[in-house]
C-alpha positions as CSV (number, residue, x, y, z in Angstrom):
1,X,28.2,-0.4,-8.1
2,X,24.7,1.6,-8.9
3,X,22.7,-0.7,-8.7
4,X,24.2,-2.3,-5.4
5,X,23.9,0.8,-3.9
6,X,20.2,1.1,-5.5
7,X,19.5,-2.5,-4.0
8,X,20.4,-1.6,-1.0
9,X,18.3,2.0,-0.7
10,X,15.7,0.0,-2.2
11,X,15.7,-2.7,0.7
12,X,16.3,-0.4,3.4
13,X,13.2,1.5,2.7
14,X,11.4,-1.5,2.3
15,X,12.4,-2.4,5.7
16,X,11.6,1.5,7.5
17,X,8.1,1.0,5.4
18,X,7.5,-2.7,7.0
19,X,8.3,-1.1,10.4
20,X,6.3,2.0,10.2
21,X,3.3,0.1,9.0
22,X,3.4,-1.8,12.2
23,X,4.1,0.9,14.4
24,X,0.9,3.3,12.6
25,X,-0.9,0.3,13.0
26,X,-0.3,-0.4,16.2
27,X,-0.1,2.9,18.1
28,X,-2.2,4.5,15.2
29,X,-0.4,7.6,13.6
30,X,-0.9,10.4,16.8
31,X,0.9,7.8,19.2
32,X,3.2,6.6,16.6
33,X,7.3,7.8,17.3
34,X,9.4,8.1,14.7
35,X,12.4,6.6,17.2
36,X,10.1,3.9,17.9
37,X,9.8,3.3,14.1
38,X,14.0,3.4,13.6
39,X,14.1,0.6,16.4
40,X,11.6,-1.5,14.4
41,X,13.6,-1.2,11.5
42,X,17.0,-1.4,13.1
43,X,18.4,2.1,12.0
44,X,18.5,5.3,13.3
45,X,16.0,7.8,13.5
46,X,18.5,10.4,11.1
47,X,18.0,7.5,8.1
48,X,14.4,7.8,8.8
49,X,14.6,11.7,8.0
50,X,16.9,10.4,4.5
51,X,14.4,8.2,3.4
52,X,11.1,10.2,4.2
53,X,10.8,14.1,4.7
54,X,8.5,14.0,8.2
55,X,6.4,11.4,9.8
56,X,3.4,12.3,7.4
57,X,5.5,12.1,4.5
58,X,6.7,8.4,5.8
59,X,2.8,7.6,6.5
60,X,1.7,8.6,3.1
61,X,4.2,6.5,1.5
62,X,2.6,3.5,3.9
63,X,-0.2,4.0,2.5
64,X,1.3,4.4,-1.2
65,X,3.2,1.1,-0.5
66,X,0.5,-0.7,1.0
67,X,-1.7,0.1,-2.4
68,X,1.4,-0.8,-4.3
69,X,0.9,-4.5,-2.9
70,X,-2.6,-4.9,-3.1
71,X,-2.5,-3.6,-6.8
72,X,0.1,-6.3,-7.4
73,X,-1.9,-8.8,-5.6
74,X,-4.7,-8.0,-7.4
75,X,-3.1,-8.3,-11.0
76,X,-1.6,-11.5,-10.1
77,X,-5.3,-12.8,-9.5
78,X,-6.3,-11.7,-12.7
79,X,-3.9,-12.0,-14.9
80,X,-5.0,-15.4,-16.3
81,X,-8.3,-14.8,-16.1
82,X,-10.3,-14.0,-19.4
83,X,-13.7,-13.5,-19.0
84,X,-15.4,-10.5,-17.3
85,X,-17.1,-11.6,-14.5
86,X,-15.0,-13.7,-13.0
87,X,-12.0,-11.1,-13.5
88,X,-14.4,-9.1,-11.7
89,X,-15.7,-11.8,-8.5
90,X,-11.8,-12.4,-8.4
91,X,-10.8,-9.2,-8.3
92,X,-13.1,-7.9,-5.2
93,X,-12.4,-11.5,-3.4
94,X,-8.9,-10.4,-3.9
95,X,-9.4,-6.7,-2.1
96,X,-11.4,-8.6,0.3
97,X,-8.7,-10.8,1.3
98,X,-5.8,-8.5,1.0
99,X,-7.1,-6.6,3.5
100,X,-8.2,-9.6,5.7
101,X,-4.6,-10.7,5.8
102,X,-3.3,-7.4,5.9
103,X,-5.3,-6.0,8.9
104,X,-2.0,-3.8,10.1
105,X,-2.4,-1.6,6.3
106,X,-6.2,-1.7,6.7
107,X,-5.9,0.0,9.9
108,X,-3.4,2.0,8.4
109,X,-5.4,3.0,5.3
110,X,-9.5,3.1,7.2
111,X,-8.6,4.7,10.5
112,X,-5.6,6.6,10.0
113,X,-5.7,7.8,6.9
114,X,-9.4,10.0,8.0
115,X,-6.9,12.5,8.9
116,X,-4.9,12.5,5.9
117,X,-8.2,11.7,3.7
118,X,-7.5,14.3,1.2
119,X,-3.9,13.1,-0.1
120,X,-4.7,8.8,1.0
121,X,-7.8,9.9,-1.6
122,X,-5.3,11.1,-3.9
123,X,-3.1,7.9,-3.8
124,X,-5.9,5.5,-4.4
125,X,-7.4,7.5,-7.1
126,X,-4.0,7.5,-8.4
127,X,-2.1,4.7,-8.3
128,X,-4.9,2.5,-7.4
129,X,-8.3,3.0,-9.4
130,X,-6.1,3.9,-13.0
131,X,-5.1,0.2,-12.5
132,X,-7.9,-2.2,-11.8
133,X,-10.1,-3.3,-15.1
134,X,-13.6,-3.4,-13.3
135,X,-15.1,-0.8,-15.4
136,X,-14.2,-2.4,-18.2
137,X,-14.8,-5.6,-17.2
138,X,-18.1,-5.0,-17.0
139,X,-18.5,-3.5,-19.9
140,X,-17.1,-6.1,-21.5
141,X,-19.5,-8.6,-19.9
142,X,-22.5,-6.1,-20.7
143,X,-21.6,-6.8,-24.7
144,X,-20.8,-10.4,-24.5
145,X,-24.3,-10.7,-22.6
């Protein structure tokens, strides 16, 4: 029954983080209403305020998720790929494109997170930068020659 329950916590905050990235993205994170955000997700504003402590709180873990999937996206490029210079052309044609097909988290991350650029800082160098070989990549390459 845990893990039902888990499922479903788990999918509903999926859903309330699809919804306020469109809404911060839209309206940009001044404009942006929480009850505007509950409508997008289909539930009410008080299961907002469960999931996520404030309105910040639910745009920083935008910006957490958003990384999340472009880290995963990211990996998924690479993870057949041996040598160090392509892992590292794929990787950055991989950023590239996430964000060109994400434009909703880009705005998100590049015009709204400036006033949260302490703590979106954070959360890249975090759960981000920790996770993407380039620098060894390349230093691999530099050996091999």
């Amino acid at each position: 029954m845990e893990t039902h329950t888990s499922s479903k916590k788990q999918k509903r905050t999926e859903q309330i983080l699809q919804a306020a990235m469109a809404v911060f993205s839209r309206d940009g994170y001044h404009n942006a209403d929480v009850d505007e955000i509950a409508v997008t997700a289909g539930v009410g504003k008080g299961t907002i305020y469960r999931h996520f402590e404030s309105k910040k709180g639910l745009f920083l873990a935008v910006v957490e998720w958003g990384i999340s999937k472009m880290k995963e996206s990211i990996g998924e490029a690479l993870k057949d790929i041996d040598s160090p210079i392509e892992r590292t052309t794929q990787a950055i044609s991989t950023y590239l494109k996430f964000f060109e097909t994400h434009r909703g988290f880009y705005r998100v991350l590049i015009q709204e997170g400036t006033d949260f650029r302490e703590e979106v800082g954070k959360i890249f160098r975090e759960k981000y930068l920790p996770y993407i070989p380039l620098e060894e990549d390349m230093r691999n390459g530099i050996k091999k020659g």
